[in-house]
C-alpha positions in Angstrom: -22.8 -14.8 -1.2 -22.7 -11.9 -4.1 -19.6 -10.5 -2.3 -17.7 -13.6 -1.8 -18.3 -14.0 -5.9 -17.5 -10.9 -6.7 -14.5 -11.0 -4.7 -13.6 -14.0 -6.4 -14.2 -12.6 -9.6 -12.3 -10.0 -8.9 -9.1 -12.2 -7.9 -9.4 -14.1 -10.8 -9.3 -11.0 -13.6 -7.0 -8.7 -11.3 -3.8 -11.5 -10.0 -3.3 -12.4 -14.2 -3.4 -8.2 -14.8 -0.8 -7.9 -12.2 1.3 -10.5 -13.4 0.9 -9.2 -17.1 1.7 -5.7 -15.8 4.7 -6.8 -14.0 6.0 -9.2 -16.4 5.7 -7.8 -19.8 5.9 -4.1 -19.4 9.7 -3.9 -17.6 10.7 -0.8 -19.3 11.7 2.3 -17.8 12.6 0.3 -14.6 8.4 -0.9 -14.9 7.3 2.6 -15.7 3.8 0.9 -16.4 3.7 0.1 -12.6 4.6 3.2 -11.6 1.7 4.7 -13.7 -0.2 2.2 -11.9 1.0 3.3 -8.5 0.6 6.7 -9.2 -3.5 6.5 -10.1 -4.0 4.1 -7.3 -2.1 6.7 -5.1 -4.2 8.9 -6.2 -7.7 7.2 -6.0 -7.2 6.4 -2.3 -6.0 10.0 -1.4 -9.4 11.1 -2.4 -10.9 8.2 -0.5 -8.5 9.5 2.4 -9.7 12.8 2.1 -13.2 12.2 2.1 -12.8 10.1 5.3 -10.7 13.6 6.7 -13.8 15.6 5.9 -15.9 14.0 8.4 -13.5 15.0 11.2 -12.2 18.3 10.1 -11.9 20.7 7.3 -10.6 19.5 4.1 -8.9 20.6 1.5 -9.7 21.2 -2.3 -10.0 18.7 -4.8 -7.2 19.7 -7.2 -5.0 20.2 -4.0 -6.2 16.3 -2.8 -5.0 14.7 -6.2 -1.5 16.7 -6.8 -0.7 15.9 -2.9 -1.6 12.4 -3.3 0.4 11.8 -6.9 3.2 14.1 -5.3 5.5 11.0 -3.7 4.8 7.9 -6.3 5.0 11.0 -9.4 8.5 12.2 -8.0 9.5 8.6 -7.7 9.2 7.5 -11.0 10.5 10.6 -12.5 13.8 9.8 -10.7 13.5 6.0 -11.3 11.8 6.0 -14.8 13.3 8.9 -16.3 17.2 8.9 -14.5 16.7 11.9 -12.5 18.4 12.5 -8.8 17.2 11.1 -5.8 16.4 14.7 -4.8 13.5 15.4 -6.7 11.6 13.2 -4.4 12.2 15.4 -1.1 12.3 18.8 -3.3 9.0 17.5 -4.0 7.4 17.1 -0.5 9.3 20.2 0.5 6.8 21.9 -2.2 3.8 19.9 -0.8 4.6 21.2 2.5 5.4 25.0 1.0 2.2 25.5 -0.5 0.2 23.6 2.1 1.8 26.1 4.8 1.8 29.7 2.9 -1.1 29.1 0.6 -3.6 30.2 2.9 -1.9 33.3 5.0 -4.3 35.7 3.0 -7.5 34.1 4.2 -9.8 35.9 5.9 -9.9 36.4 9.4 -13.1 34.0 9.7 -11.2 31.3 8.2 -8.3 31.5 9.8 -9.8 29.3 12.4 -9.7 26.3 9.8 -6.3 26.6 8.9 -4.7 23.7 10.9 -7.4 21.5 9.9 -6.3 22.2 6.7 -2.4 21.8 6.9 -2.8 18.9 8.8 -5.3 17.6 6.5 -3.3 18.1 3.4 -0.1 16.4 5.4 -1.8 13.6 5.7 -2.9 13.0 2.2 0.4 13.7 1.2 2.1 11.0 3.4 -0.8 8.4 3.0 -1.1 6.1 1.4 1.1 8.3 -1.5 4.8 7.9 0.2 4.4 4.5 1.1 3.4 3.5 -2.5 6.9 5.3 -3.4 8.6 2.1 -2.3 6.8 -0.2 -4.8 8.6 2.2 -7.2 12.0 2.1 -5.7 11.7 -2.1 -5.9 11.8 -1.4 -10.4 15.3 -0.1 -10.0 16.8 -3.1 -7.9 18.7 -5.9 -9.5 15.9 -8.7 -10.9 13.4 -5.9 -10.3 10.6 -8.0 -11.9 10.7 -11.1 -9.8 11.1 -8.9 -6.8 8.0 -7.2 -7.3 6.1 -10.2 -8.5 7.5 -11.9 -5.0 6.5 -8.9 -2.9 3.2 -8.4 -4.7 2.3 -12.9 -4.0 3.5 -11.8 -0.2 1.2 -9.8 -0.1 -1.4 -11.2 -1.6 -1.5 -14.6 -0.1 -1.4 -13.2 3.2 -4.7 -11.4 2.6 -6.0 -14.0 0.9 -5.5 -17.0 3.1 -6.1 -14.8 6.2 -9.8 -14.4 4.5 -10.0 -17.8 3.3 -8.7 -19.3 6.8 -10.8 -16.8 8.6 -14.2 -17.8 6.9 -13.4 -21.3 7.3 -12.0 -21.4 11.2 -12.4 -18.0 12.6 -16.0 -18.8 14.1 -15.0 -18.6 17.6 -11.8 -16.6 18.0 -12.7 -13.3 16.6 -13.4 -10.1 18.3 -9.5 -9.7 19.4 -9.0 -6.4 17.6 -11.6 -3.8 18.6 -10.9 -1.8 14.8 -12.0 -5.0 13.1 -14.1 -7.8 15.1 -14.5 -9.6 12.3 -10.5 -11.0 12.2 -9.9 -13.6 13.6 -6.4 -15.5 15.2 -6.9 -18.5 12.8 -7.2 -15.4 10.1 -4.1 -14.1 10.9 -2.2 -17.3 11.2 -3.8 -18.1 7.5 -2.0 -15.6 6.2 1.1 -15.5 7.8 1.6 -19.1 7.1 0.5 -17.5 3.2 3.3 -15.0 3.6 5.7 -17.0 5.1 5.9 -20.1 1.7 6.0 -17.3 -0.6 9.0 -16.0 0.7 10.4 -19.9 0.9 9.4 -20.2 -2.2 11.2 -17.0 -3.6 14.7 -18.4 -1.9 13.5 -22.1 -4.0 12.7 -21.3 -7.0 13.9 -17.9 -7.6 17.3 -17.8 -6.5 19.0 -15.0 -9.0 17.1 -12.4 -6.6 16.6 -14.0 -3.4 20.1 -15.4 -2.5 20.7 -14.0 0.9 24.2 -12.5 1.6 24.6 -13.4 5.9 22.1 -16.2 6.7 20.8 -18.7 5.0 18.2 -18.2 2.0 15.7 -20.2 3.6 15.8 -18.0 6.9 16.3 -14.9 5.2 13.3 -15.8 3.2 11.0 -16.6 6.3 12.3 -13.2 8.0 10.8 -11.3 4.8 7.7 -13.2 4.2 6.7 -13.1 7.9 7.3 -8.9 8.7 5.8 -8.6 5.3 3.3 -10.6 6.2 2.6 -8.8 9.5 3.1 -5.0 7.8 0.3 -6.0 5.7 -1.9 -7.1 8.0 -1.4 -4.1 10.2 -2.4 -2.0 7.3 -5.4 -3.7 6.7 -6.3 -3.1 10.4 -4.8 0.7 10.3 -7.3 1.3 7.4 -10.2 -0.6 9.8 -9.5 1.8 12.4 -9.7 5.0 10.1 -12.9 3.7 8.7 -14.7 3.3 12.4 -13.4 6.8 12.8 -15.7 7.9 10.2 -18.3 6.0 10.8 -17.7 4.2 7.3 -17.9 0.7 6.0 -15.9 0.8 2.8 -13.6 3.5 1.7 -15.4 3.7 -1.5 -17.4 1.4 -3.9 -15.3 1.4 -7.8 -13.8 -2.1 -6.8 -17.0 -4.9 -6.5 -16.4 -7.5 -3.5 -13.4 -5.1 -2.0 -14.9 -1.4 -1.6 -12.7 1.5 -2.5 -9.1 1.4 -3.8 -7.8 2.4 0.2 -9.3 -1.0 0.8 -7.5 -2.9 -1.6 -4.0 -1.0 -1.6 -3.8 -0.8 2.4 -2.1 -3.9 3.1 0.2 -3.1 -0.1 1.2 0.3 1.1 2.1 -0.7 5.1 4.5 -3.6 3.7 5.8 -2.1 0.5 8.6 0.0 3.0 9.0 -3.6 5.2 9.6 -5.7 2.2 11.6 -3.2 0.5 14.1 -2.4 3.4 14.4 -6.2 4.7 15.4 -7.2 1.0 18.3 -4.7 0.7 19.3 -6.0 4.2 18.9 -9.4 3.4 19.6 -10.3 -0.2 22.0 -7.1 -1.1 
């Protein structure tokens, strides 16, 4: 009962903080987001690495937080601040420089950790960091702010009906996904039925940025809230699965009723790429 109203509490001050964010603070192509995505980037790369340290060797703390900022920082440099495209992959390429040179002096002792390390560091860098780098890339679109506040309600009313739907009907068809026992089919139907009217309701009501350009609005809108849908769901299981791996609950504890920040951001960062590439293809 304290977690269901916490997590309620939780919705309830962070869906109005989104909205605000997203709505009032546009400059810079929603620079305040992409601070946003940056820290949050950030915060679950250390929760990343900490689940990485159970397995194999990790690597430092200072290298953990500039790997993890390294894709959402690049990003908004480019999209914020009007710089090329190319500082994004000149960016990685130094990620992936310093993560394969930096340690050819070790000592012969620790040479044996090396591909823990490199792997490790890959890793952060990649996730959840370069899938966040989408949400960024959404600010520069045409009607940026409604398509984020459209992909942000996708993804938030699949999670949330899936859990609502899931408390309320899932008694007896859980146990299908070994990762996470606790979903359940009427869960996942929740939300993509949650996904699915959002993006209805983006081709109804917001038709300036979701008028599709080959197929009608209303299928064009089902397309993207359904893959949307089922990118965020698969994240959420992804992260399950990396959890049981180490033998951990909750990625970390600074969000009450949700755990750590990979547990909140891990539906966001699996369909931020789905929602961003089926919109160009759909409604550009």
């Amino acid at each position: 009962m304290k977690k269901l109203v916490q997590r309620l509490l939780m919705f309830a001050v962070g869906l109005p903080l989104v909205v605000c964010i997203v709505v009032l603070l546009p400059q810079k192509n929603h620079l305040a987001v992409n601070i946003a995505v940056i820290i949050l980037s950030v915060l679950g790369s250390l929760e990343f690495s900490d689940m990485l340290k159970r397995k194999k060797k990790g690597i430092l703390l200072p290298e953990v937080i500039i790997l993890g900022a390294l894709g959402p920082l690049a990003a908004t440099i480019s999209v914020s601040f009007g710089f090329g495209g190319e500082v994004i992959p000149a960016a990685f390429i130094f990620g992936a420089s310093w993560l394969l040179v930096s340690r050819i002096f070790l000592s012969e002792a620790k040479l044996t950790d090396v591909i823990d390390i490199v792997s490790s560091g890959f890793s952060i860098m990649i996730y959840p960091g370069l899938f966040m780098v989408w949400i960024i890339r959404m600010g520069r679109l045409p009607n940026a702010t409604m398509i984020l506040l459209m992909f942000l309600l996708t993804v938030i009313a699949n999670d949330s009906l899936a859990w609502a739907v899931g408390m309320l009907f899932g008694r007896g068809n859980r146990g299908i996904i070994a990762a996470s026992p606790n979903k359940s089919i009427a869960g996942f139907a929740g939300g993509f039925a949650g996904s699915i009217l959002i993006g209805i309701g983006g081709t109804i009501f917001v038709p300036s940025a979701f008028t599709a350009t080959a197929i009608p609005s209303v299928a064009a809108g089902i397309i993207l809230g359904l893959f949307t849908g089922a990118a965020g769901s698969l994240g959420d299981l992804a992260e399950s699965a990396l959890k049981r791996s180490s033998n951990i609950k909750d990625s970390g504890s600074i969000i009450p009723g949700r755990g750590g920040v990979l547990d909140t951001i891990d539906s966001i960062s699996l369909a931020a790429p789905v929602f961003y590439s089926l919109y160009w293809l759909l409604f550009l």
